[in-house]
N, C-alpha and C positions, 0 to 999 in steps of 0.2 A: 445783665450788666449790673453792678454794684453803684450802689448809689455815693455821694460825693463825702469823702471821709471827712468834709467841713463841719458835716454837719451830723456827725456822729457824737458821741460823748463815752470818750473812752471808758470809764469807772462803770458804767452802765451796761456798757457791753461784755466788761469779766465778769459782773454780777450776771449776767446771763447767764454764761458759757459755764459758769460754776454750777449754776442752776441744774441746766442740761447736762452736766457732768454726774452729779450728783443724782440726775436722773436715772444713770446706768449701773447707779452703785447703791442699793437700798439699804445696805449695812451700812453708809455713811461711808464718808475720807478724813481722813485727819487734814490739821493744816499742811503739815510738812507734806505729805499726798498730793493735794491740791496743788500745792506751791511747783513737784514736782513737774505733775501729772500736764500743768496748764505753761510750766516754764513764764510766771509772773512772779514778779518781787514779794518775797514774804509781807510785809508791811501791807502791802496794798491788800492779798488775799485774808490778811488779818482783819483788816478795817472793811472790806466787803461783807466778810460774814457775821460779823459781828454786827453788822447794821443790817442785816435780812436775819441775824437771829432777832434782835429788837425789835424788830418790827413781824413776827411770827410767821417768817417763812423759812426757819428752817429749826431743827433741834441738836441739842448737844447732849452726846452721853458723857456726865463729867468724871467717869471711870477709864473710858476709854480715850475722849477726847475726839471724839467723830461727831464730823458733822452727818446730819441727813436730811432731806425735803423733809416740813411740816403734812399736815393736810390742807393749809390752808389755801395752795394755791388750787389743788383739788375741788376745794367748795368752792371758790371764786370759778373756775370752768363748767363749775355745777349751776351756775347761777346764770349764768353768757348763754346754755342752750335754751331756754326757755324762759315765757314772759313769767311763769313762777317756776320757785327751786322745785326741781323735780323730786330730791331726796325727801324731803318732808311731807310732802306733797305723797311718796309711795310707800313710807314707812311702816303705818297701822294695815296698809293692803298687804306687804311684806309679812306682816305678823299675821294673818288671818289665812296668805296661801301657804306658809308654814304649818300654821294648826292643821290646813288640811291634807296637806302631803306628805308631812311630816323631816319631811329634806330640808338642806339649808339652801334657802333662798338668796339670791343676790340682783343688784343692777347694775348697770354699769355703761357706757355708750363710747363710740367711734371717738380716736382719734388720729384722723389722719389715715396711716394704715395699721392699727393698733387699736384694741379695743380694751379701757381702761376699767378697771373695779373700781363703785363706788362706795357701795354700803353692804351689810347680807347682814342678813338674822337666820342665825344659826337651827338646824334641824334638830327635833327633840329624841333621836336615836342616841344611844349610850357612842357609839361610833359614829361619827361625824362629818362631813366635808368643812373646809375652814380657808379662806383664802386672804393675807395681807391688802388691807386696802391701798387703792391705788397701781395696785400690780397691772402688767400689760399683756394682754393675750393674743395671741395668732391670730388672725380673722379668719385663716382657713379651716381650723381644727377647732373653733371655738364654735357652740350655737348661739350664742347672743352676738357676737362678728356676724355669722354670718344673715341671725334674722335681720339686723337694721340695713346691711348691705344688699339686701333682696327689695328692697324700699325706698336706696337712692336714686336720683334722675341719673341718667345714662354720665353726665358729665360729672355727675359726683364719683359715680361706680369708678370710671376711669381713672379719676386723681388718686384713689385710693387703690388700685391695683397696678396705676406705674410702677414697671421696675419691682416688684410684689416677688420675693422667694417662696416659693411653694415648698417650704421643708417634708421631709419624707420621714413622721415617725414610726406606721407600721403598713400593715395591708389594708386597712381605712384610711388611710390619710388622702384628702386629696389632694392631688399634686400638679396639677395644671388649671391654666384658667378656663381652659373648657370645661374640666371637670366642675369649676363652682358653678359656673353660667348656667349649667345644667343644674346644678344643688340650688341656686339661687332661684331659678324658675317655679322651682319645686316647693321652696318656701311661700312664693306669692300665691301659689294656688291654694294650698290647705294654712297660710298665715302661723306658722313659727318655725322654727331650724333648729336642729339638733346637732349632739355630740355622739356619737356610737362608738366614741374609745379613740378618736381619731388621733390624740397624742397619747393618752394613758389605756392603755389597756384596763379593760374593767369600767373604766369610769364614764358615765352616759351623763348627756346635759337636754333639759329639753329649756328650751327659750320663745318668749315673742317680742317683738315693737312694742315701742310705747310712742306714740305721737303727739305732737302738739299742735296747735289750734290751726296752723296750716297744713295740718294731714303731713308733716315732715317727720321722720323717726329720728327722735334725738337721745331716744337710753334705752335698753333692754332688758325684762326681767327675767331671771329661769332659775331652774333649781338643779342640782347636783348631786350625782349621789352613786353609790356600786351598781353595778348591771343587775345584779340579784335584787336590788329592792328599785330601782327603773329599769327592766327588759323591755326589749323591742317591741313585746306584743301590748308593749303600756302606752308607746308613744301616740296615737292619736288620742285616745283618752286625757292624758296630759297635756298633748300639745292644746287640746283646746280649755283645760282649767286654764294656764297658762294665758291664753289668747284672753281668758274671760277678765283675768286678774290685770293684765296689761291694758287691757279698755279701761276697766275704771280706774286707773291713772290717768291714762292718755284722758279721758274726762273730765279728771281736776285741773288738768292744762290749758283749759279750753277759755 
């Protein structure tokens, strides 16, 4: 049931929709786009964005004239999972399991059914992995989706696999929820979850949890890189640097 439009405020709620528009557009919209895209009066989507630019949630390219999501509201959601930010809080650990693996590290945690990037320090390989922050990943093809989802309570598991498209990108992919419930099992027992190429070919992810002081998993770290320098027969080895690197975070959380 929709709650009673008395008590709504309209200007607040195209500032929304603009938001969440812009969500799906990471090159940014122009106004005229917007204006289109949302069928609201130019003036208004004018005076919107101009007051979410002002106030640092959003950016403009003044070449292009496109809007885009800042980071800000990113770090504001970084700050809502845990009693401290978790980024700063896992940053110099970030920098320490790079020296040692030499891959480009990241974290990033659940939202909803989408699992967002939040920071990575990049691998010291002449060729690299590299990924825009803020980007959304699969939870089914992704190992940090799927390590934090092997660690929520049954009714969190749920919310987040309503309605869940299991896209099909190769002969790893999996494609049903029996298939994760099973991947997911498999994570709680040995504590992290991997990528074996399940959307890119070649490219392997090993991940763990990071928890906070109520043993909840609220970000993930892992690292990323070609099959030839993470092969299968690397993954317990790394899965548990990984595990080791993900505890003392989850530690500063505490």
């Amino acid at each position: 049931m929709q709650e009673d439009s008395r008590y709504q405020v309209p200007s607040l709620e195209r500032a929304l929709v603009i938001l969440e528009r812009l969500l799906d557009h990471p090159d940014g919209l122009t106004l005229a786009e917007l204006t289109t895209d949302l069928n609201v009066p130019k003036n208004s989507v004018f005076r919107i964005t101009n007051t979410l630019l002002a106030h640092g949630y959003l950016n403009r390219d003044a070449n292009a004239k496109r809007f885009s999501l800042s980071r800000k509201l990113l770090v504001m959601g970084q700050l809502s999972l845990a009693d401290k930010p978790i980024v700063p809080a896992a940053i110099d650990i970030m920098q320490e399991c790079r020296d040692e693996v030499q891959e480009t590290v990241l974290i990033g945690t659940l939202v909803e059914s989408e699992f967002v990037v939040m920071e990575q320090v990049l691998g010291s390989h002449p060729f690299k992995f590299s990924i825009d922050l803020g980007v959304r990943l699969e939870i089914h093809v992704s190992a940090p989706g799927k390590a934090m989802l092997a660690y929520l309570t049954e009714r969190e598991l749920a919310k987040s696999l309503k309605d869940y498209r299991f896209v099909r990108y190769n002969e790893q992919t999996i494609t049903s929820k029996r298939g994760l419930m099973e991947e997911l099992r498999g994570i709680r027992e040995c504590g992290f979850g991997l990528d074996r190429g399940e959307q890119l070919h070649g490219i392997h992810c090993v991940s763990a949890p990071i928890f906070n002081r109520h043993q909840r998993p609220v970000a993930a770290i892992w690292i990323t890189g070609p099959e030839d320098r993470i092969p299968k027969e690397a993954f317990p080895d790394l899965g548990r640097t990984m595990r080791s690197y993900a505890d003392q975070i989850s530690e500063r959380l505490l």
